[in-house]
N, CA, C and O atoms as a Tripos MOL2 file, in Angstrom:
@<TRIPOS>MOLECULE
protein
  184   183    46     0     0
PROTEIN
NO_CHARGES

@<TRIPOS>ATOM
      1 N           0.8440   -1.1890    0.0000 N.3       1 UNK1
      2 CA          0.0000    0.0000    0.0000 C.3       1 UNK1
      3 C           0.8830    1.2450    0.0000 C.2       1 UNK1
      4 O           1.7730    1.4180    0.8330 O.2       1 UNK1
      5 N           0.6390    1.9550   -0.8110 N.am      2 UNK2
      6 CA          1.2230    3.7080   -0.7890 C.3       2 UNK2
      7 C           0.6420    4.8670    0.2060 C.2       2 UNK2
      8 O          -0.4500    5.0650    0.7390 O.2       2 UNK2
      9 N           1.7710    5.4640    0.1970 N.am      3 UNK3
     10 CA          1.4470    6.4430    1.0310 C.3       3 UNK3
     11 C           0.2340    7.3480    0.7790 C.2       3 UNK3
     12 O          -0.1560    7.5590   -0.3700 O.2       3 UNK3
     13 N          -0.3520    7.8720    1.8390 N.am      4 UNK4
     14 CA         -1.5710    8.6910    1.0910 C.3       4 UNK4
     15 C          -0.7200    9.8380    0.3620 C.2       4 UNK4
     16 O           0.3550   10.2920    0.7550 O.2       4 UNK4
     17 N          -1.7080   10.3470   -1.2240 N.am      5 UNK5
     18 CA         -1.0680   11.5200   -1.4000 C.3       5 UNK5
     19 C          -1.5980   13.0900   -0.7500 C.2       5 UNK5
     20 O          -2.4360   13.6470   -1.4590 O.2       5 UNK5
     21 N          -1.3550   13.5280   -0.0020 N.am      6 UNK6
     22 CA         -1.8290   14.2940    0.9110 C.3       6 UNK6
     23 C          -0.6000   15.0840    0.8860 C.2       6 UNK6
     24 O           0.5040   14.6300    0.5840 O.2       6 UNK6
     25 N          -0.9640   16.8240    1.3670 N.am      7 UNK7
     26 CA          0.4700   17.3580    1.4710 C.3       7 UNK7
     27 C           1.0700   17.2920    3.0780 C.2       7 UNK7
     28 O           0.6020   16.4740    3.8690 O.2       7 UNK7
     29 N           1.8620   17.9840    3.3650 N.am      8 UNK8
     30 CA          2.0400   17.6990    4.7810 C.3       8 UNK8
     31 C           1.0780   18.7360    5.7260 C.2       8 UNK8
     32 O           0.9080   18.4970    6.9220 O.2       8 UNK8
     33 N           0.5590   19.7390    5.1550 N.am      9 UNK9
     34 CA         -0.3490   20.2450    5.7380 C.3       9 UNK9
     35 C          -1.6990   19.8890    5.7040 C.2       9 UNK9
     36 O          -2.2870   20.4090    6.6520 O.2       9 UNK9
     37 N          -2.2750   19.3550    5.1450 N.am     10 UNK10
     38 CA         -3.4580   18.9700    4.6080 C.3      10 UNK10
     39 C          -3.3050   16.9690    5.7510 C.2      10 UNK10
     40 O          -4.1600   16.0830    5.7740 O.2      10 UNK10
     41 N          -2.3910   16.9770    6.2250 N.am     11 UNK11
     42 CA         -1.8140   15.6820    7.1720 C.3      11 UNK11
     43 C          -2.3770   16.5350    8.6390 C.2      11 UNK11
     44 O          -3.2660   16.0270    9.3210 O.2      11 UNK11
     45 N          -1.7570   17.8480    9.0100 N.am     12 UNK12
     46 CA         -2.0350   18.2470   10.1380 C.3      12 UNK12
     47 C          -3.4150   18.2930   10.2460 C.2      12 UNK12
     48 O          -4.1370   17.4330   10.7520 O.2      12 UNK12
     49 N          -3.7330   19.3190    9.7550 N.am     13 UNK13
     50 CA         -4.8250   19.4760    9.6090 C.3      13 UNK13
     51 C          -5.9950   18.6070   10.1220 C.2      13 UNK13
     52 O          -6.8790   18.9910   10.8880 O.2      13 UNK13
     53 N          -5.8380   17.1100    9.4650 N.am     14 UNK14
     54 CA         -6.5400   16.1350    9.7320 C.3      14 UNK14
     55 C          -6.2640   15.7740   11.0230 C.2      14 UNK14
     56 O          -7.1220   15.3860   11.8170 O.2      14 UNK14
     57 N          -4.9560   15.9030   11.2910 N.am     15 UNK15
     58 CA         -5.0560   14.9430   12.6310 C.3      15 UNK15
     59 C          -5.2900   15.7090   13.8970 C.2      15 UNK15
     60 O          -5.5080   15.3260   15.0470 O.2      15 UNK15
     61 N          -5.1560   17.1990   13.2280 N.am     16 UNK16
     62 CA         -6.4170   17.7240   14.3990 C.3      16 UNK16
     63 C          -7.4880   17.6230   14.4490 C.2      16 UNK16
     64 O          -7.8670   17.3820   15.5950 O.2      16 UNK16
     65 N          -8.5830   17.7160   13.4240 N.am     17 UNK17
     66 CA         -9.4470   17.5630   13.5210 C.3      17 UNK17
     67 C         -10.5500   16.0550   13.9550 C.2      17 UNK17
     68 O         -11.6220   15.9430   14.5500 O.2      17 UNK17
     69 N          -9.5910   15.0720   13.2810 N.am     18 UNK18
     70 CA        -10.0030   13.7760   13.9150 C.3      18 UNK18
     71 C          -9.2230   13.3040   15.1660 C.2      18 UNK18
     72 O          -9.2570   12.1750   15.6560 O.2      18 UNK18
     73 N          -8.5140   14.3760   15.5940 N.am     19 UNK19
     74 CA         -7.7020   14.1930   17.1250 C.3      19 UNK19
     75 C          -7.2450   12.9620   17.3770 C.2      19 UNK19
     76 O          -7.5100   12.3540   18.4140 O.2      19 UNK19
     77 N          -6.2430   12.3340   16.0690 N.am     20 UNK20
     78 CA         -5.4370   11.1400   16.2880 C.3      20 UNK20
     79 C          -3.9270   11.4370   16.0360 C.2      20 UNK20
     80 O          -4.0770   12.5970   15.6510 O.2      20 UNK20
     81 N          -2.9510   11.2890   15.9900 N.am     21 UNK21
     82 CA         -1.8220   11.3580   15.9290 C.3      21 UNK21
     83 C          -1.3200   11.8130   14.6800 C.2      21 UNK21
     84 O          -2.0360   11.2540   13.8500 O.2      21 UNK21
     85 N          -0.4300   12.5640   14.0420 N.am     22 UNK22
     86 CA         -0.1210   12.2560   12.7600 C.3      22 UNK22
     87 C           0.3430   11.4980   11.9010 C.2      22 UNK22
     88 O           0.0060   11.5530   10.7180 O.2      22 UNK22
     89 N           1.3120   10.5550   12.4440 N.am     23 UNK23
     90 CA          1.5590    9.0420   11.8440 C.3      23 UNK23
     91 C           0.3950    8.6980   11.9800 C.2      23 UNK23
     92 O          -0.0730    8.7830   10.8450 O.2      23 UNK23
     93 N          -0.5070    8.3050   12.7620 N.am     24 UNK24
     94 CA         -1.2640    7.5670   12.1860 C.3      24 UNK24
     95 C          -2.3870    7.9770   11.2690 C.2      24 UNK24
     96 O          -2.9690    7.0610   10.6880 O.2      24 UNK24
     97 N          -2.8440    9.4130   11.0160 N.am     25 UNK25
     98 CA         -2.9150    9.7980    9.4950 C.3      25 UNK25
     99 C          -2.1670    9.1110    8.4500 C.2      25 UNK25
    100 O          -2.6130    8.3930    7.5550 O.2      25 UNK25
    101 N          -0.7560    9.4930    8.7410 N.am     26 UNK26
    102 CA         -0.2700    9.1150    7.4580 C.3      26 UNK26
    103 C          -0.2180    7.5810    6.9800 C.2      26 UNK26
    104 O          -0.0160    7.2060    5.8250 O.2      26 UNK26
    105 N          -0.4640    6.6960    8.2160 N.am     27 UNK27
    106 CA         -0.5180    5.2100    7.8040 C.3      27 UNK27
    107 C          -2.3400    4.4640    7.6640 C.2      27 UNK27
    108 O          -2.7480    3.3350    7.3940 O.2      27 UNK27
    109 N          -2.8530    5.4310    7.9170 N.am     28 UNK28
    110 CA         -4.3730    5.1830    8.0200 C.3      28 UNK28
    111 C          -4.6600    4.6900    5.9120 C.2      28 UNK28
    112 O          -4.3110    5.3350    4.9230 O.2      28 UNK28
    113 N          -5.2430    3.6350    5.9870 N.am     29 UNK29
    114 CA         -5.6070    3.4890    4.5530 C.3      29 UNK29
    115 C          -6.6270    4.5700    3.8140 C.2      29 UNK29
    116 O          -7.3500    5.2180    4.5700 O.2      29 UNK29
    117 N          -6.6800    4.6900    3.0960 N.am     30 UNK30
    118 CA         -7.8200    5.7520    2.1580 C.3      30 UNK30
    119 C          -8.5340    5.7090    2.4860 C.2      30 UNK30
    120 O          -8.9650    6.5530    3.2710 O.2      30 UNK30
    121 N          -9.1430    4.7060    2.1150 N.am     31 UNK31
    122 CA        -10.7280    4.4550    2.4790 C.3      31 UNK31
    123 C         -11.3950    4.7250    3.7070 C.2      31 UNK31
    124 O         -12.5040    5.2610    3.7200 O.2      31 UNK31
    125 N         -10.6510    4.3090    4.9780 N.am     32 UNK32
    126 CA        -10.8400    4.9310    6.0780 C.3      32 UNK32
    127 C         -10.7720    6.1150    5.9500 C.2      32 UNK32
    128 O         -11.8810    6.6400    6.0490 O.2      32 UNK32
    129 N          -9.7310    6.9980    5.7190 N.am     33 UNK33
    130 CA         -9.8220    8.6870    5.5010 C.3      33 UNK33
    131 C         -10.5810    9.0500    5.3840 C.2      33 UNK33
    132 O         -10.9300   10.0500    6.0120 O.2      33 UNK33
    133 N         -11.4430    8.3470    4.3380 N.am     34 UNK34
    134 CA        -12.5960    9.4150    3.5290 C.3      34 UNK34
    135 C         -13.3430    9.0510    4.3650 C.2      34 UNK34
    136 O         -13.8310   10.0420    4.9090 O.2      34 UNK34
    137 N         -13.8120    7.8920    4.8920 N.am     35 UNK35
    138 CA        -14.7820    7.4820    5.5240 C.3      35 UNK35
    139 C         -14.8770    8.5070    6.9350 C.2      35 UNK35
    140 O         -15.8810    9.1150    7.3070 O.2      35 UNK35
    141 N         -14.0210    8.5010    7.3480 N.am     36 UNK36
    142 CA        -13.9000    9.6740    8.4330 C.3      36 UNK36
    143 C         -14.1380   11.4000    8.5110 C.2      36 UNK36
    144 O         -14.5060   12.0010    9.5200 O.2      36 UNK36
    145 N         -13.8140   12.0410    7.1190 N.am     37 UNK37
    146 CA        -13.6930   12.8320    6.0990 C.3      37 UNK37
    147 C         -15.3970   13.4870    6.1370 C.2      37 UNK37
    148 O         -15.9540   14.5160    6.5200 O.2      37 UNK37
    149 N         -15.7720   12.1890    5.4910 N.am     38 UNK38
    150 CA        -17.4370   12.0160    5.5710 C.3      38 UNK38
    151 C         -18.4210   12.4640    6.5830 C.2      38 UNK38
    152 O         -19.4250   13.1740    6.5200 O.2      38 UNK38
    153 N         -17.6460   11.6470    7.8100 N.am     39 UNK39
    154 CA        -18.1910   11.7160    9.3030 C.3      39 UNK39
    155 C         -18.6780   13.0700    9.5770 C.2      39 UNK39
    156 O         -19.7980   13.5100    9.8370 O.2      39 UNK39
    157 N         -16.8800   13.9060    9.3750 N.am     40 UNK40
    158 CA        -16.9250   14.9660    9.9830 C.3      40 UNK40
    159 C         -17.5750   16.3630    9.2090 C.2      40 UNK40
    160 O         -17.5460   17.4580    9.7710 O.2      40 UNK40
    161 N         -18.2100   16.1520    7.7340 N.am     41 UNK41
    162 CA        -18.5030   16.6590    7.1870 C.3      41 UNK41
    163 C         -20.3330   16.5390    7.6930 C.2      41 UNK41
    164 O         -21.1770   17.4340    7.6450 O.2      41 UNK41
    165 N         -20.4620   15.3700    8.0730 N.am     42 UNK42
    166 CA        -22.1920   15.6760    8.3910 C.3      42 UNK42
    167 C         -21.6590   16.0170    9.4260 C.2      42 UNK42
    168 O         -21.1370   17.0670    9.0500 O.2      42 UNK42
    169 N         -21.3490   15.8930   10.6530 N.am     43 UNK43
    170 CA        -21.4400   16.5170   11.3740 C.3      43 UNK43
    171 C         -21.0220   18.3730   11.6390 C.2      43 UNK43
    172 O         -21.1490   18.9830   12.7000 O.2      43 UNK43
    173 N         -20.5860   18.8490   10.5010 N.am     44 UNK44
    174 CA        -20.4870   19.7550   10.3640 C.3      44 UNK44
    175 C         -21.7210   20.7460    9.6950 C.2      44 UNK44
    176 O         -21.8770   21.9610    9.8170 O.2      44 UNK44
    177 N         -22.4610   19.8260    9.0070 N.am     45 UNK45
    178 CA        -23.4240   20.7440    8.1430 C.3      45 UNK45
    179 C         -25.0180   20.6290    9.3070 C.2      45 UNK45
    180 O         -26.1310   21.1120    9.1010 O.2      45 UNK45
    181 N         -24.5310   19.8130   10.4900 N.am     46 UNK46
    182 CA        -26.2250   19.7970   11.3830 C.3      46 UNK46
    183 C         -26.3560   21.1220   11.4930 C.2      46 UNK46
    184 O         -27.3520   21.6020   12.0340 O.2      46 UNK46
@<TRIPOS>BOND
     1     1     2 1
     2     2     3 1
     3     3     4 2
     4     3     5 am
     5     5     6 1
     6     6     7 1
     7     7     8 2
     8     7     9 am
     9     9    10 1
    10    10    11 1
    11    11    12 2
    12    11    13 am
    13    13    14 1
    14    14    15 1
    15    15    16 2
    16    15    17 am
    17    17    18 1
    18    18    19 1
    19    19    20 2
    20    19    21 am
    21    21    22 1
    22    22    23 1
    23    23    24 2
    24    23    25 am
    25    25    26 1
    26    26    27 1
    27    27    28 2
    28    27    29 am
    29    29    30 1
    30    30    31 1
    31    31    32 2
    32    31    33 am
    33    33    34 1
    34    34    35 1
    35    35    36 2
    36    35    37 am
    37    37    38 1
    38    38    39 1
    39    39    40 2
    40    39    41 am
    41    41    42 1
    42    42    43 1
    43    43    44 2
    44    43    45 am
    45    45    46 1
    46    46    47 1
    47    47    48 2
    48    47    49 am
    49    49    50 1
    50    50    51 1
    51    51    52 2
    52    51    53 am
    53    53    54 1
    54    54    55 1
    55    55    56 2
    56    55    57 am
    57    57    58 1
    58    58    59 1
    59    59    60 2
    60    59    61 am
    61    61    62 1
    62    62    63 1
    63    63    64 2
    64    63    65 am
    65    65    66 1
    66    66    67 1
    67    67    68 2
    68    67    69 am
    69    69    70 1
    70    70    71 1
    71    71    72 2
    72    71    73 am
    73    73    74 1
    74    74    75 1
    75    75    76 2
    76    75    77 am
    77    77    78 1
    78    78    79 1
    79    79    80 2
    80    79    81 am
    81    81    82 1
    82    82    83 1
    83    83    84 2
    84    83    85 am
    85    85    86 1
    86    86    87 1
    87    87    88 2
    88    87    89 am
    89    89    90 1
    90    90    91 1
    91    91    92 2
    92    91    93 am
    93    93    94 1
    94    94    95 1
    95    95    96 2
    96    95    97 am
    97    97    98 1
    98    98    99 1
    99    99   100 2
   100    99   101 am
   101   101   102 1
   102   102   103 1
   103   103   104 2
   104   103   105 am
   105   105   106 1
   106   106   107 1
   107   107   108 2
   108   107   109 am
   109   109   110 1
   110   110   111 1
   111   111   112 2
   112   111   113 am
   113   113   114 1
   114   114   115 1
   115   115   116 2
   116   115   117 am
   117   117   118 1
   118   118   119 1
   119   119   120 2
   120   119   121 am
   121   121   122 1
   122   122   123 1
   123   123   124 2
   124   123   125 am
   125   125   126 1
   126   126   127 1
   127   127   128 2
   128   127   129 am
   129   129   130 1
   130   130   131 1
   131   131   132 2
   132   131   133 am
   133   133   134 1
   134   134   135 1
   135   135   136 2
   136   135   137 am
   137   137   138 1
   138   138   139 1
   139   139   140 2
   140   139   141 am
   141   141   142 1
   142   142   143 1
   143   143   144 2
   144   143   145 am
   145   145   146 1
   146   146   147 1
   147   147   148 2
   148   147   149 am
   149   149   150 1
   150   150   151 1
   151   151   152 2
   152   151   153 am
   153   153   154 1
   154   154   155 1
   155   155   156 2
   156   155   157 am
   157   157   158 1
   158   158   159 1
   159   159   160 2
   160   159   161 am
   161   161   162 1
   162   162   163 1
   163   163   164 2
   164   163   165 am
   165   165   166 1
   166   166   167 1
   167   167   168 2
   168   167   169 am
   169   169   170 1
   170   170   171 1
   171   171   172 2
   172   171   173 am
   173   173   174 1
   174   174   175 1
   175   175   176 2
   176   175   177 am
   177   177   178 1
   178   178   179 1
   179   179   180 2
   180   179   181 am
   181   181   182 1
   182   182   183 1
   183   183   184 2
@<TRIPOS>SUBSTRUCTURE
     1 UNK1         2 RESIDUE 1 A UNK
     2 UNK2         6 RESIDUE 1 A UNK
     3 UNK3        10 RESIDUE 1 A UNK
     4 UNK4        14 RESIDUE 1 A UNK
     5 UNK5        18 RESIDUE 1 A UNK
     6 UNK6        22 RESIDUE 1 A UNK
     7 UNK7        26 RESIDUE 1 A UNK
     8 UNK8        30 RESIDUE 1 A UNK
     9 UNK9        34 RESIDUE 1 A UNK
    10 UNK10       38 RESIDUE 1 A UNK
    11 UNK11       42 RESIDUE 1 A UNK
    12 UNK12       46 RESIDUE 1 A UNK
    13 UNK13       50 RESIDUE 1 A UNK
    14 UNK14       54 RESIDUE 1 A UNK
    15 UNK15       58 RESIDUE 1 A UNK
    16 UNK16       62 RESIDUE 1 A UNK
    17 UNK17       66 RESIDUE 1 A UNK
    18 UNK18       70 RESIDUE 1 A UNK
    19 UNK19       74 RESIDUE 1 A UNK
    20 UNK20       78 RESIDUE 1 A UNK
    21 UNK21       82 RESIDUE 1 A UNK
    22 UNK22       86 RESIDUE 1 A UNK
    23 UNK23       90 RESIDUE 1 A UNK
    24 UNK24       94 RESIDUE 1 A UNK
    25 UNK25       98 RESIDUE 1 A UNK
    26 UNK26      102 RESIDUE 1 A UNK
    27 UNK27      106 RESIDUE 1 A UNK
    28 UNK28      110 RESIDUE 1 A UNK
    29 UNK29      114 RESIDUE 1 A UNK
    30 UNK30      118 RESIDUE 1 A UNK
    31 UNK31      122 RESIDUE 1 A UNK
    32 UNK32      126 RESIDUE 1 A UNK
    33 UNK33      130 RESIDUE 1 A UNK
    34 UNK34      134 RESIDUE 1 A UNK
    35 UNK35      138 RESIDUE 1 A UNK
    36 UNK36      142 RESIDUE 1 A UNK
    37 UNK37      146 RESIDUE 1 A UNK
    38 UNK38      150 RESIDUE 1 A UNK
    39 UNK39      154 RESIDUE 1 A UNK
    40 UNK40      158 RESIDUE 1 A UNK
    41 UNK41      162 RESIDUE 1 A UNK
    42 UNK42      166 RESIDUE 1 A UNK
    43 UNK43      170 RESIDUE 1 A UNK
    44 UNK44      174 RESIDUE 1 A UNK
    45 UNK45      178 RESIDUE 1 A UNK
    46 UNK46      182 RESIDUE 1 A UNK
């Protein structure tokens, strides 16, 4: 599996907002990402 392509800011970013570590952003598979991505997007538009 490859690295996500993500920049390194667009890495922080995430791992503040889903308040997990940044390695483990960067080793988290895609699909999870988005899936999470998703999450925080409905919960943003209530």
């Amino acid at each position: 599996m490859k690295p996500l392509q993500i920049t390194p800011e667009t890495a922080v970013k995430l791992a503040e907002k889903l308040k997990v570590p940044l390695e483990q952003i960067m080793h988290m598979p895609q699909h999870i990402l988005i899936q999470k991505l998703m999450e925080l997007e409905k919960e943003n538009t209530k």
